[in-house]
N, C-alpha and C positions, 0 to 999 in steps of 0.2 A: 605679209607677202606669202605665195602660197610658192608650188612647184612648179605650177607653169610660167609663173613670172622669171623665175629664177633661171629656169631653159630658156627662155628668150630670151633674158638679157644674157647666159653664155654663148648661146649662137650669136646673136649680135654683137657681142663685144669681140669674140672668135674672129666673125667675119671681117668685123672692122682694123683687130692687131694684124689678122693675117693679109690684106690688102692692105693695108699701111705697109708691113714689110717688102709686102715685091714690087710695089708698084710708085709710093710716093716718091721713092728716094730717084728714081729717074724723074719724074715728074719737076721734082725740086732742079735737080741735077741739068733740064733741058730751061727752065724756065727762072729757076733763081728766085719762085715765090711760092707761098706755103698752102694756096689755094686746095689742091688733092687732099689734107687730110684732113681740112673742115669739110670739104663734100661728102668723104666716105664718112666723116663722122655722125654728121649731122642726118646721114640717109638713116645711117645704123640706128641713133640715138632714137628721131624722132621715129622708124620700124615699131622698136620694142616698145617705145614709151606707149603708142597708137595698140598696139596689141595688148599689152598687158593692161593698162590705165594702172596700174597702185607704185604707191610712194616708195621709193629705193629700186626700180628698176633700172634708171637713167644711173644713177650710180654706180650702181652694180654690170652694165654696160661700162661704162669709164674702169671702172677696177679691171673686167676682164679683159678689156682692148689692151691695159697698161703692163699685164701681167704677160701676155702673149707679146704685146711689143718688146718688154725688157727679156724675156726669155729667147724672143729671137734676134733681138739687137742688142745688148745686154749694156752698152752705153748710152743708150736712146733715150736722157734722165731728163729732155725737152718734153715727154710724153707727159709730164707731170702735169703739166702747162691746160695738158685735154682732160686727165682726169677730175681737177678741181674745175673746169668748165662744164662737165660732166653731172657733175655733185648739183652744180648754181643750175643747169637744163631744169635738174631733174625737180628742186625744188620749185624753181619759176613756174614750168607744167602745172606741180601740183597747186600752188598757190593760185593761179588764173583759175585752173578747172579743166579736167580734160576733158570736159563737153565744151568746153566754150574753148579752148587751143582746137581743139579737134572736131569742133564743129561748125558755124557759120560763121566765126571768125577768125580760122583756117588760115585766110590769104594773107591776114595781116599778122597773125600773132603767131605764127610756124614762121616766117621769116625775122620776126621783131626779137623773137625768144631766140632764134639762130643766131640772129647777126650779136645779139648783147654778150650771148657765152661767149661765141667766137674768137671777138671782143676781149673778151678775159684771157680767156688759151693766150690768147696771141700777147697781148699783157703782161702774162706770166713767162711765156718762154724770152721774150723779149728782154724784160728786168733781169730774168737770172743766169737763163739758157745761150745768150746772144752776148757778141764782146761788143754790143753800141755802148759810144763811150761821151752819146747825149740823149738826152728825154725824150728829143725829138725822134732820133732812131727806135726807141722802143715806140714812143707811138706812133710812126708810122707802120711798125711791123703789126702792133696790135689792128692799125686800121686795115692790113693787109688782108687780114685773119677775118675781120669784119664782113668785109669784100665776100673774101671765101665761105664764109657763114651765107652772107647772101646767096651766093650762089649754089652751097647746100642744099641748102633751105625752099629755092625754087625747083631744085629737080626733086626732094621728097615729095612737097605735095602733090604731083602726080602719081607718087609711088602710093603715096598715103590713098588716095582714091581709090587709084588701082586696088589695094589691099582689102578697103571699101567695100567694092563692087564685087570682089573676089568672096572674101568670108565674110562679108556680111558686116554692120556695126547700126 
C-alpha cells in the first residue's frame, strides 16, 4: 500500500465518521431504519476502493470512519458492525478484481458486493448491538441494512462514473 492509498482511505473514512455523526442519527431518529449509514458508507468505501485499487484500502476506510465515529460518539460500539463489513468489501473487491467490480460488470457486482457486506453490518449490529430477543429481529435488521446497501450501492455508481470521466481510469 503506498501513500496515496493511505490519504484516500483517511479522507474517505473522515468523511464517512464525520457524516455519520451529524447527520445519520436524525435520519435514524425520523425514520427508525438504518438505511443513511449504508449509503454514506458504501459511496465512501466503494470512492476509495475505485481510486486507489490496492488491497487494504477498504479496511483502512472502515478503521478510519470507526475511529472518528467513536471519537465523536464514544458509545457508538454498533459501528463495529460497519468496520468488519468494511474488512469483507474490501477483500470481496479484491477477490473479484477491480477491473471486473469496476469495470463492465459495474452494474451487477458494486451493488451484489454492497448489498452482501451490508448484509454483514446489519448482521453484526443486530446479534450484538440490538436488544432483539428473536433471530427473526436480527434478520430482519440485517435485511434492512441489505436494503440500504442497495441503495448505496445504486447511488455510487453514478458517482463512480462521474469520478471516471472526471480523472480518468
Amino acid at each position: 500500500m503506498d501513500s496515496r492509498s493511505i490519504a484516500t482511505a483517511a479522507v474517505f473514512g473522515a468523511l464517512w465518521g464525520v457524516v455519520n455523526f451529524l447527520l445519520a442519527p436524525y435520519f435514524f431518529r425520523l425514520t427508525r431504519l438504518p438505511f443513511f449509514c449504508d449509503v454514506i458508507g458504501l459511496v465512501s468505501l466503494f470512492s476509495a476502493l475505485w481510486a486507489s485499487r490496492r488491497p487494504g484500502t477498504g479496511t483502512l476506510v472502515g478503521l478510519a470512519a470507526t475511529i472518528v465515529t467513536l471519537a465523536l460518539r464514544p458509545g457508538a460500539f454498533y459501528f463495529l458492525g460497519f468496520t468488519v463489513a468494511s474488512v469483507f468489501l474490501d477483500y470481496l473487491v479484491y477477490s473479484l478484481g477491480y477491473e471486473k467490480v469496476f469495470g463492465r460488470g459495474a452494474r451487477v457486482l458494486v451493488p451484489l458486493t454492497g448489498v452482501v457486506s451490508t448484509a454483514l453490518a446489519g448482521l453484526i449490529i443486530g446479534a450484538f448491538f440490538m436488544n432483539f430477543e428473536s433471530y427473526v429481529g436480527v434478520l430482519t435488521w440485517s435485511g434492512l441494512h441489505a436494503v440500504g446497501g442497495l441503495m448505496g450501492a445504486l447511488i455510487a455508481l453514478p458517482v463512480l462514473r462521474g469520478l471516471e470521466k472526471r480523472l480518468g481510469r
